[in-house]
BAZARO-612371 format. One record per residue (C-alpha): z negated, y, x negated. Coordinates in nm, 4 decimals, always signed. Each point is the difference from the previous one (the first is absolute). Layout:
N
{up:Z	north:Y	east:X};
...
//
This chain:
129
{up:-10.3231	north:+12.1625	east:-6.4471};
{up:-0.3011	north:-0.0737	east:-0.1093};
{up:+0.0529	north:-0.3920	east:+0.0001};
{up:+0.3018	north:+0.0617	east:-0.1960};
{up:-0.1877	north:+0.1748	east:-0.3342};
{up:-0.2591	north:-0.2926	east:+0.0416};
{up:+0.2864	north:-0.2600	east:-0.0287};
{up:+0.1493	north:+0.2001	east:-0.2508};
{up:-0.2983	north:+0.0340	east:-0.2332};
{up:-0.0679	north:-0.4016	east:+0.0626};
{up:+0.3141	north:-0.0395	east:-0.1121};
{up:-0.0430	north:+0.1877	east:-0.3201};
{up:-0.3527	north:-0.1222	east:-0.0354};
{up:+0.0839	north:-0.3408	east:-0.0312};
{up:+0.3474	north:+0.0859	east:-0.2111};
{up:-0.2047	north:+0.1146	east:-0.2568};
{up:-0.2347	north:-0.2556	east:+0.0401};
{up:+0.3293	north:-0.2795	east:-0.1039};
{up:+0.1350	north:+0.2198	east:-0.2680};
{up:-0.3420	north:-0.0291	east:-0.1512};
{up:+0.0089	north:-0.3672	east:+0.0169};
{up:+0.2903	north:-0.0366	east:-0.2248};
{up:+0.3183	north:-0.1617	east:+0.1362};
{up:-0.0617	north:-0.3619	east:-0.0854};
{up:+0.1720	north:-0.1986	east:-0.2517};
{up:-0.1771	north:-0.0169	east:-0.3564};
{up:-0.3105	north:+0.1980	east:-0.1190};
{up:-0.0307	north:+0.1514	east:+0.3605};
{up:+0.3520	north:+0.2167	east:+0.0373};
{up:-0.0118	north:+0.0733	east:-0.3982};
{up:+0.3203	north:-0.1042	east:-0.1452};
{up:+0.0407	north:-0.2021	east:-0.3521};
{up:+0.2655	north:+0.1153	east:-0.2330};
{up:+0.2239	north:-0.2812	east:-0.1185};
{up:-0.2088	north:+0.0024	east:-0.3661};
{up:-0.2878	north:-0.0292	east:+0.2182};
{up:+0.1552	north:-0.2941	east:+0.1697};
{up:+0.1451	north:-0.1620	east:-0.2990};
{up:-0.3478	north:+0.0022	east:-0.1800};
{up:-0.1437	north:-0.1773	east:+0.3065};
{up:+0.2714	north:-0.2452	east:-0.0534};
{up:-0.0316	north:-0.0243	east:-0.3503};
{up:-0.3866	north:-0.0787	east:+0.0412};
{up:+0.0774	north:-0.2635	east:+0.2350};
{up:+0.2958	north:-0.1905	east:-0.1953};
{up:-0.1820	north:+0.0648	east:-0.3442};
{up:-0.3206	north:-0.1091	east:+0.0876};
{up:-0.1894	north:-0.1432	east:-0.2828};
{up:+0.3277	north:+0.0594	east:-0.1913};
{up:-0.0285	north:+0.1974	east:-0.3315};
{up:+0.2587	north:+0.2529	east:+0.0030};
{up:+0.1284	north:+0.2680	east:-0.2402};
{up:+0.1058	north:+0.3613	east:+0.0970};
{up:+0.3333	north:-0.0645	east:-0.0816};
{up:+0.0175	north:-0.3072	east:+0.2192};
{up:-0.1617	north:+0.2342	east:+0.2968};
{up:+0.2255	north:+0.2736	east:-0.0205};
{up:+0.2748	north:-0.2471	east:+0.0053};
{up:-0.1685	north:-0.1532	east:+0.3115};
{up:-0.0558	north:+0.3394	east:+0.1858};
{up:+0.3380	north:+0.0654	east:-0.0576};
{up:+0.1128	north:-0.3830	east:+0.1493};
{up:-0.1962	north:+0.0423	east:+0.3101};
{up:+0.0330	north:+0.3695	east:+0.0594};
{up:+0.4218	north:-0.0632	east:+0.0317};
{up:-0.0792	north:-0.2842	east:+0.2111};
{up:-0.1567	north:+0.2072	east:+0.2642};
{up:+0.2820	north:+0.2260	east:-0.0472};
{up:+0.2043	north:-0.2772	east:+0.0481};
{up:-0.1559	north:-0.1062	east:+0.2857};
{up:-0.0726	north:+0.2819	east:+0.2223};
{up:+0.4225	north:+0.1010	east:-0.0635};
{up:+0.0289	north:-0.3213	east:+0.2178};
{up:+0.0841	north:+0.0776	east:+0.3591};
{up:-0.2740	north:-0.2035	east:+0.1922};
{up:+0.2108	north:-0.0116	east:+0.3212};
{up:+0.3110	north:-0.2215	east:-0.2043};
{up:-0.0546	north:-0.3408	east:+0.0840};
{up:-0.0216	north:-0.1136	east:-0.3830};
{up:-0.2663	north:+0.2586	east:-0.0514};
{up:-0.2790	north:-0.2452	east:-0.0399};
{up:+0.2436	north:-0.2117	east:-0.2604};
{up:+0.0669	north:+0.2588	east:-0.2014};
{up:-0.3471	north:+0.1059	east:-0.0171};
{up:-0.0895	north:-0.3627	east:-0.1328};
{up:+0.2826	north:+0.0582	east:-0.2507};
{up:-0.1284	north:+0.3194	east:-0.1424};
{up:-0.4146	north:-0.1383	east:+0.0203};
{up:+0.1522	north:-0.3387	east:-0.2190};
{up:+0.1986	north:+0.2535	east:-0.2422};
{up:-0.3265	north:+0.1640	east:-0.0603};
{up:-0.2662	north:-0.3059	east:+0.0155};
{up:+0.2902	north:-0.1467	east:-0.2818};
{up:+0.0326	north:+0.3224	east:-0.2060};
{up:-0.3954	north:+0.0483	east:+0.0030};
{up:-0.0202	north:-0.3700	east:-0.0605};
{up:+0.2432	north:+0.0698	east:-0.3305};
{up:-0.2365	north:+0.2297	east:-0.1335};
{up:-0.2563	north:-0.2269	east:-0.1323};
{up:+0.0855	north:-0.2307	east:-0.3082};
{up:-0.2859	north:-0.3023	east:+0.0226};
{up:+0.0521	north:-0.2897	east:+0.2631};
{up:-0.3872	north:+0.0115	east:+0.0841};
{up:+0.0558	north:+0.3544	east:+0.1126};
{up:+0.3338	north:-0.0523	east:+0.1787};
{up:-0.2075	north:-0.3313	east:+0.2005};
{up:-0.2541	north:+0.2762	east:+0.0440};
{up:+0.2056	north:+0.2686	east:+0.1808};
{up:+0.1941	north:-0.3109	east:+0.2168};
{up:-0.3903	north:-0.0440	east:+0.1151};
{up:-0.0430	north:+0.3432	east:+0.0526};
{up:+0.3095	north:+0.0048	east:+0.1967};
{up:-0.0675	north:-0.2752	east:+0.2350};
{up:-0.3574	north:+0.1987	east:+0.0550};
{up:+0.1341	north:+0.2703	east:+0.1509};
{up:+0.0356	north:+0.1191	east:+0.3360};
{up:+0.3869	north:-0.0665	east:+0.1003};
{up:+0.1689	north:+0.2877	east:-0.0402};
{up:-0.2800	north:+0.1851	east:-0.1008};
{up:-0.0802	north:+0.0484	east:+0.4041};
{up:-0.3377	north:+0.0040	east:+0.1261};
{up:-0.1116	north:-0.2912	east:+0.1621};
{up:+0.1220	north:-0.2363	east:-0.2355};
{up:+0.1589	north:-0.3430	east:+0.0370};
{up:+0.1663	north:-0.2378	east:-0.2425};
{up:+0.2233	north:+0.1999	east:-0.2758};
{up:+0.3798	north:+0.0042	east:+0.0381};
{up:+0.1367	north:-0.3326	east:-0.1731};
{up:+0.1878	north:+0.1552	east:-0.2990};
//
């Protein structure tokens, strides 16, 4: 019996211990909204870009309904990953339509080919779009 409340509070002991940890994933288990995400986006695609608050409300609003968009797709349908390319083009094009000089459109195609494909960890080349 005795064994069995040792296990028990090892068990718990080193429960708490993971919950603690934070379950992985970004910012150790803490969760960004989609604003949150689509201002990390915006920082990366706009870098160096001057943009107005009109223009990044309108691109909140792009990439926030592409995540929508994308996370409505079943993964386990065997176009998943194709339509997933489909939406991340409709959004790199919309964002892309946003800003009016040619130095700054040149400027987000660098910024695009800069990031990480897919916005995954570990990087790689970025999806040809």
């Amino acid at each position: 019996m005795k064994k069995f409340f040792a296990m028990a509070a090892m068990l718990m002991v080193m429960a708490g211990s993971a919950a603690a940890q934070g379950g992985g994933g970004m910012g150790g288990g803490q969760q960004m909204d989609p604003a949150q995400m689509a201002e990390r986006t915006i920082g990366g695609l706009f870098k160096d870009i001057t943009v107005t608050d009109a223009q990044k409300k309108s691109a909140t609003d792009i990439i926030v309904k592409a995540m929508t968009d994308s996370r409505a797709i079943d993964r386990a349908a065997p176009d998943a990953q194709e339509k997933r390319a489909a939406v991340t083009k409709k959004r790199n094009d919309d964002l892309k339509a946003l800003l009016t000089s040619d130095a700054d459109k040149k400027k987000f195609d660098d910024n695009l080919a800069a990031m990480p494909a897919g916005g995954r960890r570990g990087g790689g080349p970025p999806p040809t779009l």
